[in-house]
Each structure stands twice: as C-alpha cells, then as structure tokens.
C-alpha positions as CSV (number, residue, x, y, z in Angstrom):
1,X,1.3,-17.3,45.5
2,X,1.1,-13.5,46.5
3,X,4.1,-13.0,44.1
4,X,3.0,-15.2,41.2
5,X,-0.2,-13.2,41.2
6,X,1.7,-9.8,41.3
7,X,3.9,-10.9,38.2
8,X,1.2,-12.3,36.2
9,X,-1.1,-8.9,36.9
10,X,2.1,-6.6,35.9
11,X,2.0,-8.7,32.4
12,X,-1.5,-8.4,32.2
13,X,-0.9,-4.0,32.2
14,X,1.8,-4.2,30.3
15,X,0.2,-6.5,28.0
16,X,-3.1,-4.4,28.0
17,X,-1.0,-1.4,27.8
18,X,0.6,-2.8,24.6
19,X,-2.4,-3.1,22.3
20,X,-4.6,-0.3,23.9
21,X,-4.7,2.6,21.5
22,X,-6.9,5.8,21.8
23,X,-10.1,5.6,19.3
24,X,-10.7,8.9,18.0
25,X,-14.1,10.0,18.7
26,X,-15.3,10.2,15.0
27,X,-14.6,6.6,14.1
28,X,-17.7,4.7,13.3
29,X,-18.0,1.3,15.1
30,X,-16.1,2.2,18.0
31,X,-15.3,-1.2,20.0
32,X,-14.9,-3.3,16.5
33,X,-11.8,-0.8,15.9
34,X,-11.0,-1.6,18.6
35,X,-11.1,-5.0,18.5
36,X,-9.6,-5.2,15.2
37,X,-6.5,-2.9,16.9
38,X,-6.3,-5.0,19.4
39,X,-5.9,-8.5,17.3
40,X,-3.1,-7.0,15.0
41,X,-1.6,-5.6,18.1
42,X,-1.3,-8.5,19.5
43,X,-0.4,-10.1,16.7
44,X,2.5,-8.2,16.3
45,X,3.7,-8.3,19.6
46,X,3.7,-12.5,18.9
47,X,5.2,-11.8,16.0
48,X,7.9,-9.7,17.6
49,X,8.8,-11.5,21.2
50,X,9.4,-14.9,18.5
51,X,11.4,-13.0,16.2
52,X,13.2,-11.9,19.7
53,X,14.1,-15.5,21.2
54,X,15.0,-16.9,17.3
55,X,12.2,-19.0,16.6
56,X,11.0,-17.6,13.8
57,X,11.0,-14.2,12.0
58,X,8.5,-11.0,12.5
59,X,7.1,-11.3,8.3
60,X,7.3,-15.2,8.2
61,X,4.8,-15.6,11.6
62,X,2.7,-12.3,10.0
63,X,2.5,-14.2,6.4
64,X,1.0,-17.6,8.4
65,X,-1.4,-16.1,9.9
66,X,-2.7,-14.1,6.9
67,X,-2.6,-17.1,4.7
68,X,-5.0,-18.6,6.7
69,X,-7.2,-16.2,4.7
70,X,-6.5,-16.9,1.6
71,X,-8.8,-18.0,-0.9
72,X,-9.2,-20.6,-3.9
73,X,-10.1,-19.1,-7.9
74,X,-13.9,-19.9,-7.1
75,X,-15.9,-18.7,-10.0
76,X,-19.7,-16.9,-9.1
77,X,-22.8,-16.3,-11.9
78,X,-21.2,-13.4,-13.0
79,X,-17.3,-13.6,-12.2
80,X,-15.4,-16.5,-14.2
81,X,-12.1,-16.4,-11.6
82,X,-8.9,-18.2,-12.8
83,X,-5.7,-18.1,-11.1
84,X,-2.8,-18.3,-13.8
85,X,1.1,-16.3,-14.9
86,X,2.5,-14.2,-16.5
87,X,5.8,-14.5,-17.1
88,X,6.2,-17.0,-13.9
89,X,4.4,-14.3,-11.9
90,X,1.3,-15.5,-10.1
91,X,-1.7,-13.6,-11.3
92,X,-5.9,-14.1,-10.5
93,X,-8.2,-13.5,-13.4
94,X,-11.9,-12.0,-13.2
95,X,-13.3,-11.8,-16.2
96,X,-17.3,-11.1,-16.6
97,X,-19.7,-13.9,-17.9
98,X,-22.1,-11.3,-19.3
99,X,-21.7,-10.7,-23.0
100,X,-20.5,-7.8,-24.5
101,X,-20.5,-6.6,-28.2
102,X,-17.2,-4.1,-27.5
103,X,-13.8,-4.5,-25.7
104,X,-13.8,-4.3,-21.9
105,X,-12.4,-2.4,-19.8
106,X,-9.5,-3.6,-17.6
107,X,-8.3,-2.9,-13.9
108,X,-4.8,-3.9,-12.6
109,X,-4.9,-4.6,-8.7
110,X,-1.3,-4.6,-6.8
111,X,-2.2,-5.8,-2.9
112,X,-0.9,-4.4,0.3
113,X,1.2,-6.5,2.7
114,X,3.9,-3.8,3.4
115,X,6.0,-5.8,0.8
116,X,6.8,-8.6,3.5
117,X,3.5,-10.4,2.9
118,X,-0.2,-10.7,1.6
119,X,-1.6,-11.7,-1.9
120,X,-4.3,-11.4,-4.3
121,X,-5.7,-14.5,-2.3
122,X,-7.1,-12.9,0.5
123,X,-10.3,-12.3,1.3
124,X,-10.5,-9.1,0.9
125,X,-8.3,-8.5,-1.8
126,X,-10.5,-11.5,-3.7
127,X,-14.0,-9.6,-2.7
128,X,-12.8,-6.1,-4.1
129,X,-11.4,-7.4,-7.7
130,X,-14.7,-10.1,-7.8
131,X,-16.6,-6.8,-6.8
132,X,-15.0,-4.7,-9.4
133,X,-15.3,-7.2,-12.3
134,X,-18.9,-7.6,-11.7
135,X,-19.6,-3.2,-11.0
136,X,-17.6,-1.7,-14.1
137,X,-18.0,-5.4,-16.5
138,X,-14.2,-5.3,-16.6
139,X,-11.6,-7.5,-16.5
140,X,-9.1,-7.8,-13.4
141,X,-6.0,-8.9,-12.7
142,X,-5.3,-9.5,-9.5
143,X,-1.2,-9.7,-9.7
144,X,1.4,-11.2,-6.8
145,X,4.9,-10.1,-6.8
146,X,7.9,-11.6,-4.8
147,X,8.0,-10.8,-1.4
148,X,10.8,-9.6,1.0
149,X,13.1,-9.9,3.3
150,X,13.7,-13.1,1.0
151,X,13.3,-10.7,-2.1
152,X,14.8,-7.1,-1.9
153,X,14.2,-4.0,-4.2
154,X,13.8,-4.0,-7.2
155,X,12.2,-7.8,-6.9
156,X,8.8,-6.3,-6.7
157,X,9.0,-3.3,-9.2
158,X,10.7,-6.0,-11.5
159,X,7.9,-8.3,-11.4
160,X,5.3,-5.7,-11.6
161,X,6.0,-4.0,-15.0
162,X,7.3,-7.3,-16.4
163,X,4.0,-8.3,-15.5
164,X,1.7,-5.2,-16.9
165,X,4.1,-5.5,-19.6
166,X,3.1,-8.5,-20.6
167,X,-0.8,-7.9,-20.0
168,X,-1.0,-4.8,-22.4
169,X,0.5,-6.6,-25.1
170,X,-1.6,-6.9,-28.2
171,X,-2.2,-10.1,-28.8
172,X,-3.1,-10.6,-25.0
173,X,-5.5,-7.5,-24.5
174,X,-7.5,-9.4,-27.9
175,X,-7.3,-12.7,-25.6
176,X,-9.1,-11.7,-23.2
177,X,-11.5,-9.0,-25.0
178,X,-10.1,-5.5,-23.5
179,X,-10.3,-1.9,-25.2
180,X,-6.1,-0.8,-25.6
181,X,-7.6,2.7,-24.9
182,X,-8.9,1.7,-21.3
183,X,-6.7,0.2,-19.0
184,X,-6.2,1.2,-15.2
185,X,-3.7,0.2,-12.8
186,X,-4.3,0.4,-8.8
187,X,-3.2,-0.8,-5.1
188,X,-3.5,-0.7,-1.8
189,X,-0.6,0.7,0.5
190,X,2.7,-1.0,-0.4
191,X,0.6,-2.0,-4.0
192,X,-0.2,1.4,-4.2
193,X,3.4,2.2,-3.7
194,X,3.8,-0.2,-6.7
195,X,1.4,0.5,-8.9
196,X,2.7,4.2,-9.0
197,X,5.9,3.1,-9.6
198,X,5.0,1.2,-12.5
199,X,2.8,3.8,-13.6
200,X,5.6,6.4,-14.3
201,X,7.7,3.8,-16.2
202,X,4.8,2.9,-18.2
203,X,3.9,6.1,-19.7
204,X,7.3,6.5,-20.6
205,X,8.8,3.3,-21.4
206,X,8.9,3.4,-25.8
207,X,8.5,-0.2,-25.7
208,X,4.7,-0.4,-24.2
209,X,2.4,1.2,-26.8
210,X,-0.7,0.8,-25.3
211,X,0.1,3.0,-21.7
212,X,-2.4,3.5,-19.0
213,X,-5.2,5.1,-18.8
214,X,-5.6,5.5,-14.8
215,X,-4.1,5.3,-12.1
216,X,-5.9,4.7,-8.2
217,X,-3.7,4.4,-5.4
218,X,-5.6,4.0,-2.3
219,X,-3.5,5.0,1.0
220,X,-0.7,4.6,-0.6
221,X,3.4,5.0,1.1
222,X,5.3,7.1,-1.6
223,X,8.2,7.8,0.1
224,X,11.1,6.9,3.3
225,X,13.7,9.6,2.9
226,X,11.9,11.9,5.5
227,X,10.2,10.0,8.3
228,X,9.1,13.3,10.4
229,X,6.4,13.9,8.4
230,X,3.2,15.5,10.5
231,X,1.6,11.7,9.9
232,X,4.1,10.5,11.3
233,X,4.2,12.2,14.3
234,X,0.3,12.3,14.7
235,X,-0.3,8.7,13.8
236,X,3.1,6.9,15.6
237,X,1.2,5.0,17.8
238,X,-1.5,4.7,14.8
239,X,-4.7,2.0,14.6
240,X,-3.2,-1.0,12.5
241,X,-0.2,0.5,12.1
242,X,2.3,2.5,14.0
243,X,5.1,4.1,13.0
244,X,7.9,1.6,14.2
245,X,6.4,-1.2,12.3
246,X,6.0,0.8,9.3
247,X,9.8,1.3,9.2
248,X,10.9,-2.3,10.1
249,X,8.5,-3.1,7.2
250,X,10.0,-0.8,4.6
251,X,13.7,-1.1,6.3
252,X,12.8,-5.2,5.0
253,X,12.2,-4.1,1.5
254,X,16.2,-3.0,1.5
255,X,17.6,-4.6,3.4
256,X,17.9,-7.2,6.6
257,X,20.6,-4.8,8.2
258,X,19.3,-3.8,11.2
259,X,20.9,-0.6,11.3
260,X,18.7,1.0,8.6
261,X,16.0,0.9,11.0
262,X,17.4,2.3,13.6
263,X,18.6,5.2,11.6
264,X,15.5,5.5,10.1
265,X,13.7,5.9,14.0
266,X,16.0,8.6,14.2
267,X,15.4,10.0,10.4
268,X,19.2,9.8,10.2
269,X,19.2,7.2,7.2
270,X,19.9,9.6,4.4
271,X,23.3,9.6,2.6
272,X,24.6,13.5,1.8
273,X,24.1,12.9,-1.8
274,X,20.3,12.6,-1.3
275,X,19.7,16.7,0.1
276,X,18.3,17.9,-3.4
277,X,15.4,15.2,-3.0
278,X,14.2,16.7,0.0
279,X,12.4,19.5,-2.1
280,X,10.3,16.7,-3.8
281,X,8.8,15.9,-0.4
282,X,9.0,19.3,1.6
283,X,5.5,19.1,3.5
284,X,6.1,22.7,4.4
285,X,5.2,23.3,1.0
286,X,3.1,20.6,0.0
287,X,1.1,19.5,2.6
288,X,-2.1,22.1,3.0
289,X,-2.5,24.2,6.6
290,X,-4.9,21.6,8.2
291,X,-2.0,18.6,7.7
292,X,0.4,21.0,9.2
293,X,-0.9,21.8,11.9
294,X,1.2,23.4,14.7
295,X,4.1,20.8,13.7
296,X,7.7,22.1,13.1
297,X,9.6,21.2,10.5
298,X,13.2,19.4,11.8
299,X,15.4,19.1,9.0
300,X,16.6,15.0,8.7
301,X,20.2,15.0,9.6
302,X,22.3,13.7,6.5
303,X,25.6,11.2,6.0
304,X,25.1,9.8,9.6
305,X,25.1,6.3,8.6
306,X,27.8,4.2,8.1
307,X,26.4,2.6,4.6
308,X,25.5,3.6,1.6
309,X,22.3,1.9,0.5
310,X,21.9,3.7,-3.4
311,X,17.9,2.6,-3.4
312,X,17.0,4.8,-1.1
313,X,17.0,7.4,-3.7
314,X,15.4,5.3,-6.5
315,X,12.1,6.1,-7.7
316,X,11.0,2.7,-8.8
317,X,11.0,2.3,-5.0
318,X,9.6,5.4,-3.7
319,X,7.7,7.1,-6.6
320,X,7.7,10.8,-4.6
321,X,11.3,11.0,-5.8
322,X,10.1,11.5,-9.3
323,X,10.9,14.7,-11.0
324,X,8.5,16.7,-12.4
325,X,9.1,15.9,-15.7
326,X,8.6,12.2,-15.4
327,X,5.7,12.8,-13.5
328,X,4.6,15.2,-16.3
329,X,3.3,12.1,-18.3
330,X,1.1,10.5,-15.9
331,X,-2.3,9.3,-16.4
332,X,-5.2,10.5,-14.8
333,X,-5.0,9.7,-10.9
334,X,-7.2,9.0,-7.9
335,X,-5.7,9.3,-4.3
336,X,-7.1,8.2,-1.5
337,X,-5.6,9.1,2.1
338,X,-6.6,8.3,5.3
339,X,-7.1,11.1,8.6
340,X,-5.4,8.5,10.8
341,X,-2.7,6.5,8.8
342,X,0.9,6.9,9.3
343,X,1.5,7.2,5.4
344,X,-2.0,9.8,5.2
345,X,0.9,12.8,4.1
346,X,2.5,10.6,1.3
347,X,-0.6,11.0,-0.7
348,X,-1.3,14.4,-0.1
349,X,1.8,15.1,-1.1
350,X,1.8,13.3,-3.9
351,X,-1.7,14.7,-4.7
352,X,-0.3,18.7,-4.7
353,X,3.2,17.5,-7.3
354,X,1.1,16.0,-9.3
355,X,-1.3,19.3,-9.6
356,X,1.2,21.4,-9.7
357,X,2.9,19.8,-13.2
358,X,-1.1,19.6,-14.5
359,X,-2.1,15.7,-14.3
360,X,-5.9,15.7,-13.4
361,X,-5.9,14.3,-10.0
362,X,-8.9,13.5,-7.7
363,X,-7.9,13.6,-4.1
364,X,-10.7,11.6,-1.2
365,X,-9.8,12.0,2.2
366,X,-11.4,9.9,4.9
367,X,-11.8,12.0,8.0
368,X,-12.4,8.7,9.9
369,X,-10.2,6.2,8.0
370,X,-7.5,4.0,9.3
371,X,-4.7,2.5,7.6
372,X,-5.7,-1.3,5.7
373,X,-9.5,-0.1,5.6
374,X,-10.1,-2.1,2.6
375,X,-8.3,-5.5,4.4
376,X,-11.4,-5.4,6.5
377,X,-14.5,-5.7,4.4
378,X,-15.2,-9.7,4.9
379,X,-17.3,-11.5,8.4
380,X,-16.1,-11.3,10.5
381,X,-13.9,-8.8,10.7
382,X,-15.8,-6.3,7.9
383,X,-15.8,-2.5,8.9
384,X,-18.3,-0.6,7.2
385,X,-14.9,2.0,6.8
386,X,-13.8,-0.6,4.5
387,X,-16.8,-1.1,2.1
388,X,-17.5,2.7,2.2
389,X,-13.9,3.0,0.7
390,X,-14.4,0.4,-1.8
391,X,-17.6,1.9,-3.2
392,X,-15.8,5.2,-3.2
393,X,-12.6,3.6,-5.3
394,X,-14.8,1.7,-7.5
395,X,-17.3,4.4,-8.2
396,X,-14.5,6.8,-9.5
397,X,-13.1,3.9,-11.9
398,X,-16.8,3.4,-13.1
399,X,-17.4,6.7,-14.2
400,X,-13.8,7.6,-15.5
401,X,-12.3,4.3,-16.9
C-alpha cells in the first residue's frame, strides 16, 4: 500500500510539475490563466503520451477535442451566416442584414490552429467574424484551408489565394455587394502566417486586379529558419504554447520526419544554401533594445542535417523571407504581438522590414498578452485579454478599411 501511495504521489508532482507554469505578475485574471494553462497543458501531455504508445496521433487527439467547439452557420438580427466554397474550399459567410445604398466593405479571416487543426467553426473564430460583420457593416469570409500532417506545404498557401482569388473576382465582389477598393485580409497565428503570405502574392500577382487594401495579422509566426530568437528563449516554457510544441507543430507543416524537429530544438535545421536569409531575420538588427534584452546572439549552425527540405526557404511558407522588394508592394498593415508568446519577435520583426522599405504599419503590443488570446473570448473559457484584443483588431479595421 505504502508503495502504491508513493508512486501515485511521484505522478501526481510530476504531473503537477508538467502543467504548472509561472504567471507573470502583470497578467490580468490571474488563476483563470492559469486554469486555461493548465487545460491545454494537460491536453497536450494526453495528446503526447497517446501519440507515444500508437494509439493515435498528437494533431488528430488535439483536432477532437477542438471540434467539440465548433459551431453551426446560425444566422442573428443582424448577421445572415452561411457556410458555402469556393473553389471546393470550405468558406463561412457573414454578410450584414442592414441596408446599405453603397458597396461594403469586406474582411478575409484565416484561423489559427498551428496548421495541424482549428476552423472558421469555432467559437471564437465564429464570435470575432459575427462581431466584425456587425461593427464595420462588412462582409466576412471566414475561410478553412487543408490541414497537415495529412496536407503538407504548399496545401494551405494553395488553398488560400486560390481562395481570395476567387473572392475578389468581379462578378463575385457585385454578388455579394463589396467596394473593389476596400478589401482586407487577416489571421490569427498560423492564419496570420497565411494571410501574409497571400498578401505578398496578391499585390503582385498580374492576374488579380482588384488587390488588397489591408492587411491585420494578429500574433502572427513569420518565420522557422532561426529558432533562438529572444522569444524564444524568454517564452520556451510559454502560457499556451511552449517552444517544443511550436516546433513539432511547424516541423508538421513539412514534413512527418521526425528529424526536422529535432534539428530544429537544436536550430541545426538549416541547409548551407539558406546563410543569405539570415539578414532578413537578424533580431540584432531588427528587434528594438527592450526585445533584446541581455540575450546573445548564437549564430544557427548550417548544413548539419542530413536532408534537404527546399521549403524551408520559401516565402509562401514563412513570409519574413521576403525581400524587400516584394515586400515593397504591400498594403497597409496592422501587427499585433504579444509580451509573452513564443512567436512575440516574428512580428516585431516583421513590423521594423516592413518600415524600413516604407509600407505604413501600425505595430500594438500587449504587455500582458499570451499567445491564442483571441481563442478565448467565449463562457466559459473568455479572458477579458481576448476581447480587449478583439476590440483593438477591430477598431483599427473600422477606422482604416
């Protein structure tokens, strides 16, 4: 009995030791955080230990527990909510009951999910496009993209500008009564990810003649090349998410081999060929003092692995690769980063290229946000973090869309 007890108490640290992590002092609502860190903690540690003993993979028991949170296209007395395609690619429709005598405006929503999982379905995701449609009297499309591991690069980039595409096409804008001149495109973490992606091959691309007019990308990842960023070393053992899950997720949107993420724990993924795109994210450089910090700059070491995987160095996947002169046509931009998010420098990074080639950029930081904020703005697991950035997003479209 004696021993029993003893084994089932060492589980119960380890276990407690697992999904404790440190609130910083200037988070509001303390013990929910907590909570909240605690669930997708333990989640993952589920996730992992099945993945583990082969009955079922890390993304596929993630994806069933957030689809128990997905929603049906229930319209409101102001939102009409549709779900529909284009092009075979699942999209959720929010267009405004009010009349208007002119075109609308329109707003483009990619979700988060780390590529692996999520949709426009969610909760959360469903209450911040219902919520814009009905603030700015826009239209929103919420879109879905294929998903890995079952669908690798450039799945996702593919279906996203085949997608907007299709959307900004005459004869569809006049369908559903929106102004050419005044369309945005924004996301969430990995759909921030994408919608900058198919941002820069939208203002470029000769075929689209109607490009964008904004661009929001809310705590967005940008890049994987260097992954000893200051973020990362601050935030490895982040709220939500923590540095080793980041990288299994991202490692998923490549590939299944598991010796990308390994390399990448080591920042020893990157071929030889890839040193002149370390000057596009050089944080030295572009990261401001208070990101810095005391944190020394450790060169990745290059040609260590044994593969070559040629998307690692493709901007369509990781949109800080981007020289300057294709980011020189870029809309107007909103970036939102996060004090305590593993990806916080991606953005700020992104913020100072972008400045420094001239794109008008507006840059929030949340001193006390966490990574997936806006995943957490429905009972009963709202965060009043998560509706404050919502109503900082959406005010910003309302007064520049």
């Amino acid at each position: 009995m004696g021993f029993k007890t003893l084994c089932l108490g060492l589980f119960c640290v380890s276990f407690l030791s697992y999904i404790y992590t440190p609130i910083p002092d200037n988070i509001e609502e303390t013990w929910k955080v907590m909570a909240l860190d605690a669930v997708a903690k333990a989640c993952t540690l589920m996730a992992l230990s099945l993945e583990n003993v082969g009955v079922m993979r890390y993304e596929e028991f993630i994806s069933m527990i957030i689809s128990l949170d997905y929603t049906q296209p229930l319209s409101d007395e102001h939102v009409t909510v549709t779900d529909t395609a284009f092009v075979n690619i699942p999209v959720r429709l929010y267009l405004p009951k009010r009349k208007s005598e002119a075109p609308r405006r329109a707003v483009i929503y990619f979700h988060g999910g780390g590529f692996c999982f999520g949709s426009f379905k969610q909760r959360a995701f469903d209450f911040l496009n219902r919520w814009t449609a009905n603030k700015l009297d826009a239209v929103v499309v919420g879109m879905d993209y294929r998903l890995a591991p079952r669908h690798h690069f450039p799945a996702q980039f593919e279906d996203g500008i085949t997608a907007v595409k299709y959307f900004l096409q005459d004869k569809i804008l006049r369908k559903y009564g929106v102004d050419p001149t005044r369309v945005a495109i924004s996301g969430d973490s990995s759909g921030g990810t994408l919608a900058a992606a198919v941002t820069q091959q939208v203002q470029i691309d000769p075929e689209v003649k109607h490009k964008l007019k904004l661009q929001a990308l809310l705590y967005p990842g940008l890049q994987v090349i260097d992954t000893s960023l200051p973020s990362h070393r601050d935030n490895e053992h982040g709220i939500v998410l923590t540095r080793d899950i980041a990288i299994k997720l991202v490692s998923l949107f490549f590939t299944k081999d598991e010796a990308l993420p390994r390399a990448m724990r080591k920042n020893q993924h990157m071929p030889l060929e890839s040193r002149h795109l370390f000057r596009f994210v050089n944080w030295t450089t572009l990261l401001p003092d208070k990101y810095r910090k005391d944190h020394e700059y450790t060169e990745p070491v290059l040609g260590k692995s044994a593969y070559s995987l040629p998307a690692l160095m493709d901007p369509r996947a990781l949109p800080l690769l981007a020289d300057d002169t294709r980011l020189q046509h870029l809309p107007r931009t909103y970036i939102l980063t996060c004090q305590y998010d593993v990806l916080r420098d991606d953005g700020i990074m992104y913020v100072s290229r972008l400045q420094n080639v001239g794109v008008p950029v507006f840059h929030d930081h949340v001193e006390d946000g966490i990574h997936g904020a806006l995943s957490y703005m429905t009972s009963p697991l709202y965060l009043q973090l998560g509706l404050r950035i919502k109503d900082m997003y959406v005010s910003w479209m309302d007064k520049n869309l």
